[in-house]
C-alpha positions as CSV (number, residue, x, y, z in Angstrom):
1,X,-2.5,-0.1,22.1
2,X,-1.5,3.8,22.0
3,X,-2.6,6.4,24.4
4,X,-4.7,9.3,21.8
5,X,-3.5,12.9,22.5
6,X,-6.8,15.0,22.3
7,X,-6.0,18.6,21.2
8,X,-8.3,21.4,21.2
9,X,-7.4,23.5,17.7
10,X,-10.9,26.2,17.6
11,X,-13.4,27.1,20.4
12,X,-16.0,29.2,19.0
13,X,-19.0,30.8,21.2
14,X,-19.1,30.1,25.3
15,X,-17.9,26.5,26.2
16,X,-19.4,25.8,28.7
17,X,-16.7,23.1,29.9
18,X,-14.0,25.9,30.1
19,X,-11.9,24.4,26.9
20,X,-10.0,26.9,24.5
21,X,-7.8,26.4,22.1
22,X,-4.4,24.5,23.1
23,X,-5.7,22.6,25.9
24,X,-4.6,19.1,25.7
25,X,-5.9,15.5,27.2
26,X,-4.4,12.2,27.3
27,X,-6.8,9.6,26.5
28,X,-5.8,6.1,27.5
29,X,-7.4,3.3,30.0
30,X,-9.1,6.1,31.6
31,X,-11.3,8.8,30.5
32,X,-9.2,12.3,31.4
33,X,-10.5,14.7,34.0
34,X,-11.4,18.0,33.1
35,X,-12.8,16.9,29.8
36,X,-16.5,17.6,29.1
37,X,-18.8,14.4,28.7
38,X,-20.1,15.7,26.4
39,X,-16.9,16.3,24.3
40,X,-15.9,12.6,25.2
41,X,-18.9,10.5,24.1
42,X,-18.2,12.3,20.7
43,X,-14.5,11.2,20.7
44,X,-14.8,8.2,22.2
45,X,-15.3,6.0,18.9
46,X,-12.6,7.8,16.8
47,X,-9.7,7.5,20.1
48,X,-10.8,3.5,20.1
49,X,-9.9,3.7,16.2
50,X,-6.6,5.5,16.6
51,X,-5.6,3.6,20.0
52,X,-6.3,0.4,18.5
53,X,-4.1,0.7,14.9
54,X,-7.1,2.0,12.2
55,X,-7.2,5.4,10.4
56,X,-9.6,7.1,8.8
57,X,-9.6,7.3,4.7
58,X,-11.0,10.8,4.7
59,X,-7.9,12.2,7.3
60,X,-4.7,12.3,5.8
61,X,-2.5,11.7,8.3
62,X,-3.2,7.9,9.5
63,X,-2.6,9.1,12.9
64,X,-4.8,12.1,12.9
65,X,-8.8,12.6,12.9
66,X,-10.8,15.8,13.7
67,X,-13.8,15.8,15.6
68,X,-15.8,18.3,16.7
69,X,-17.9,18.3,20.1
70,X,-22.2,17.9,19.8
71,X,-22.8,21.6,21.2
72,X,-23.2,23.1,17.2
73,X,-23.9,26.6,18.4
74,X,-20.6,26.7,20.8
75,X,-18.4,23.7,18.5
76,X,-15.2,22.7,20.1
77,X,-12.7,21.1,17.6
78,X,-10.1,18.4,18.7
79,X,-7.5,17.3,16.7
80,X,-7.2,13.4,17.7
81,X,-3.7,11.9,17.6
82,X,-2.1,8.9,18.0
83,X,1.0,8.6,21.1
């Protein structure tokens, strides 16, 4: 099982949470603090992926997966990768 290094790459509008671009959380047993619910429900599922060996055929680094937090008029977009 591998920690997931959750990486902000674009912050567009007013997040609300505080994250820009560059901030980084380590996702592991625990869920990180400082990192919006919000932004964690939506990354959950991909971070078990990654932690627990699968990839994603549409990413194409095996290790990598962008998602993008559920606030569409102020998106936050983490690069998700693998420890």
């Amino acid at each position: 099982m591998s920690d997931v290094i959750a990486k902000v790459i674009s912050q567009r509008g007013t997040c609300v949470a505080g994250h820009k671009a560059g901030d980084e959380f380590v996702i592991g047993e625990q869920t990180p603090a400082n990192l919006c619910s919000w932004a964690f429900y939506s990354l959950f599922p991909f971070v078990q992926v990654l932690r627990f060996g699968g990839s994603f055929p549409w990413e194409q680094d095996r290790d990598k997966a962008t998602v993008a937090c559920p606030d569409a008029a102020n998106p936050v977009v983490f690069e998700l990768r693998r420890s």
